[in-house]
C-alpha positions in Angstrom: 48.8 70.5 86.6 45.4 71.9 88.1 43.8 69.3 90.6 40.2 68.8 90.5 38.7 69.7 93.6 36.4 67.3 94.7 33.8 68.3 97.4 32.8 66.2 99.9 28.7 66.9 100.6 27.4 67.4 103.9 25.1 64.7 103.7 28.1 62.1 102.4 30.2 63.4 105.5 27.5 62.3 107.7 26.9 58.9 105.7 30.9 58.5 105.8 30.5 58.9 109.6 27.2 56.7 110.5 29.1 54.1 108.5 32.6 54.4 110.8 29.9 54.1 113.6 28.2 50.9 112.6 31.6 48.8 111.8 33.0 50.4 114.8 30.1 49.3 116.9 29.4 45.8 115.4 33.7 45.2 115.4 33.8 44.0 118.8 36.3 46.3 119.7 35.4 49.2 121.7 37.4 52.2 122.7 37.5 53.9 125.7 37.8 57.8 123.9 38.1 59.3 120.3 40.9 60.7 119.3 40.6 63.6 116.5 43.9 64.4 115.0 44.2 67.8 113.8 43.4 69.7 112.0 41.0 67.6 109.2 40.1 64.7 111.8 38.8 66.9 114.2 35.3 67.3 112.7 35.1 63.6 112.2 36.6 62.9 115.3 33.6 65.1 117.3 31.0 63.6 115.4 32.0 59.8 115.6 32.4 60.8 119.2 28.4 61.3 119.7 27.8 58.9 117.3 29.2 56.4 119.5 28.4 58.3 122.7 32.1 58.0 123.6 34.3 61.3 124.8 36.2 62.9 123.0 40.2 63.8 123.2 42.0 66.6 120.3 46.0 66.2 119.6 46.6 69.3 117.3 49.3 67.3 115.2 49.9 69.4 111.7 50.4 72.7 113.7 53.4 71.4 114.5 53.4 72.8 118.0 55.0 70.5 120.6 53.0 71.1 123.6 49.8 70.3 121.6 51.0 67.8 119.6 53.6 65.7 120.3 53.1 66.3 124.1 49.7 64.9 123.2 50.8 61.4 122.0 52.7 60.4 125.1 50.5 61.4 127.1 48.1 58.6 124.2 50.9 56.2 124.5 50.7 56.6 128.1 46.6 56.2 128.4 47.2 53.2 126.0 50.3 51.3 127.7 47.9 51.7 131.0 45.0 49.4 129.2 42.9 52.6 128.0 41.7 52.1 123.8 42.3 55.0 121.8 40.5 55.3 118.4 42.3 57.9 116.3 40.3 59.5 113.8 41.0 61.4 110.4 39.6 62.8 107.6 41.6 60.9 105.3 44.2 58.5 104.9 46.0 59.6 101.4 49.7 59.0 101.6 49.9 57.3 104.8 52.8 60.0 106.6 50.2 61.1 108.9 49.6 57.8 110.4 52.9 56.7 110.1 54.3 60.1 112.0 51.6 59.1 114.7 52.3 55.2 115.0 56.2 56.0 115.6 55.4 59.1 118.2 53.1 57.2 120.2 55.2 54.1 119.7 58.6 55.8 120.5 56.5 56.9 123.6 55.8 53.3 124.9 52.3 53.1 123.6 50.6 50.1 123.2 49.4 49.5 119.8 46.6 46.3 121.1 45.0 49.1 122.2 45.1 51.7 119.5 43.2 51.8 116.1 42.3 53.6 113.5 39.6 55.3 111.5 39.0 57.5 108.7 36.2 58.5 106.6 38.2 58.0 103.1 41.0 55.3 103.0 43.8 55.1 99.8 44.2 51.3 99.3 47.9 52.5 98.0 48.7 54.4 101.1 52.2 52.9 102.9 49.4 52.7 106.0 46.7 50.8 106.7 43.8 52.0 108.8 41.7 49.6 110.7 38.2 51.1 109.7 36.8 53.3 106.7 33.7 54.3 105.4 34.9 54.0 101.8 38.0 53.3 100.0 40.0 55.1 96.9 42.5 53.6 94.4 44.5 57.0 94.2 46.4 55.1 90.7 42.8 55.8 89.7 41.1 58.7 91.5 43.3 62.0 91.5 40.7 64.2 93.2 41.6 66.7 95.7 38.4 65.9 98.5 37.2 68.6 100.0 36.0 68.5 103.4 32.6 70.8 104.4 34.9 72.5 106.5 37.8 73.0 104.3 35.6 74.7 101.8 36.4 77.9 103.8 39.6 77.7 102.1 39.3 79.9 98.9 40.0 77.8 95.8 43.8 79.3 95.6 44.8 77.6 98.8 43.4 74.2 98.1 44.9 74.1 95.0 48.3 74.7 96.7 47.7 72.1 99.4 47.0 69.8 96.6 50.4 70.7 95.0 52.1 70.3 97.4 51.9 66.9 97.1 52.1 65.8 93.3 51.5 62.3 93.4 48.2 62.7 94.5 47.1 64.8 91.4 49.8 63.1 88.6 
């Protein structure tokens, strides 16, 4: 089956990420850095950080390279077992194995998960994870679309099609 690929305007990213701001700010809870999870919460990630005029830390987790990734999270679990709050930030939370891959590295690590949370711009109310803040939710039972980001529409229309694929319950 073909996915339709969905993309995600400029001027709705930036909506999406004045939103995060707002229930970040007016939440009560206030980190001490971002965290952008690569590669698709990076962008988010940079711009929530300014948004909220807080700096800004990268794990590069779906290369899949140790010393960028997983290195990365202890050293998270380590800034948040020490009192520090991390917000980690995505793109999206579809499925739910990215967060759950994160929760049990940094948790495995001795993080402390009072002072960790979450954000994304586009939350699945069906994923096996929740996130603690979203600009706006899907019911993926219902919505199918493949989202693409501003900066994944680099991709030629080939590869998003794949990346979709590659995970068929999101376009059954």
């Amino acid at each position: 089956m073909t996915p339709t690929l969905t993309p995600v305007p400029y001027e709705q990213f930036l909506a999406d990420v004045r939103a995060l701001a707002v229930i970040i700010r007016d939440g009560g809870w206030r980190p001490d850095y971002i965290v952008g999870i690569g590669r698709g919460g990076l962008v988010p990630a940079a711009y929530l950080s300014h948004a909220l005029d807080l700096p800004l830390l990268s794990v590069d987790f779906s290369a899949g390279v140790p010393c960028f990734g997983q290195d990365l999270l202890v050293r998270i679990a380590e800034r948040s077992h020490g009192g520090e709050k991390l917000l980690i930030v995505d793109d999206i939370n579809d499925s739910g194995r990215t967060l759950a891959a994160l929760r049990a590295a940094v948790d495995a690590a001795g993080g402390d998960p009072a002072n960790l949370r979450t954000a994304v711009t586009i939350t699945n109310i069906r994923s096996t994870q929740q996130v603690d803040y979203a600009a706006r939710q899907i019911d993926r039972d219902v919505v199918k679309d493949w989202f693409v980001f501003p900066w994944e529409a680099m991709k030629d229309d080939g590869a998003l099609i794949a990346d979709a694929n590659a995970v068929p319950e999101r376009i059954a």
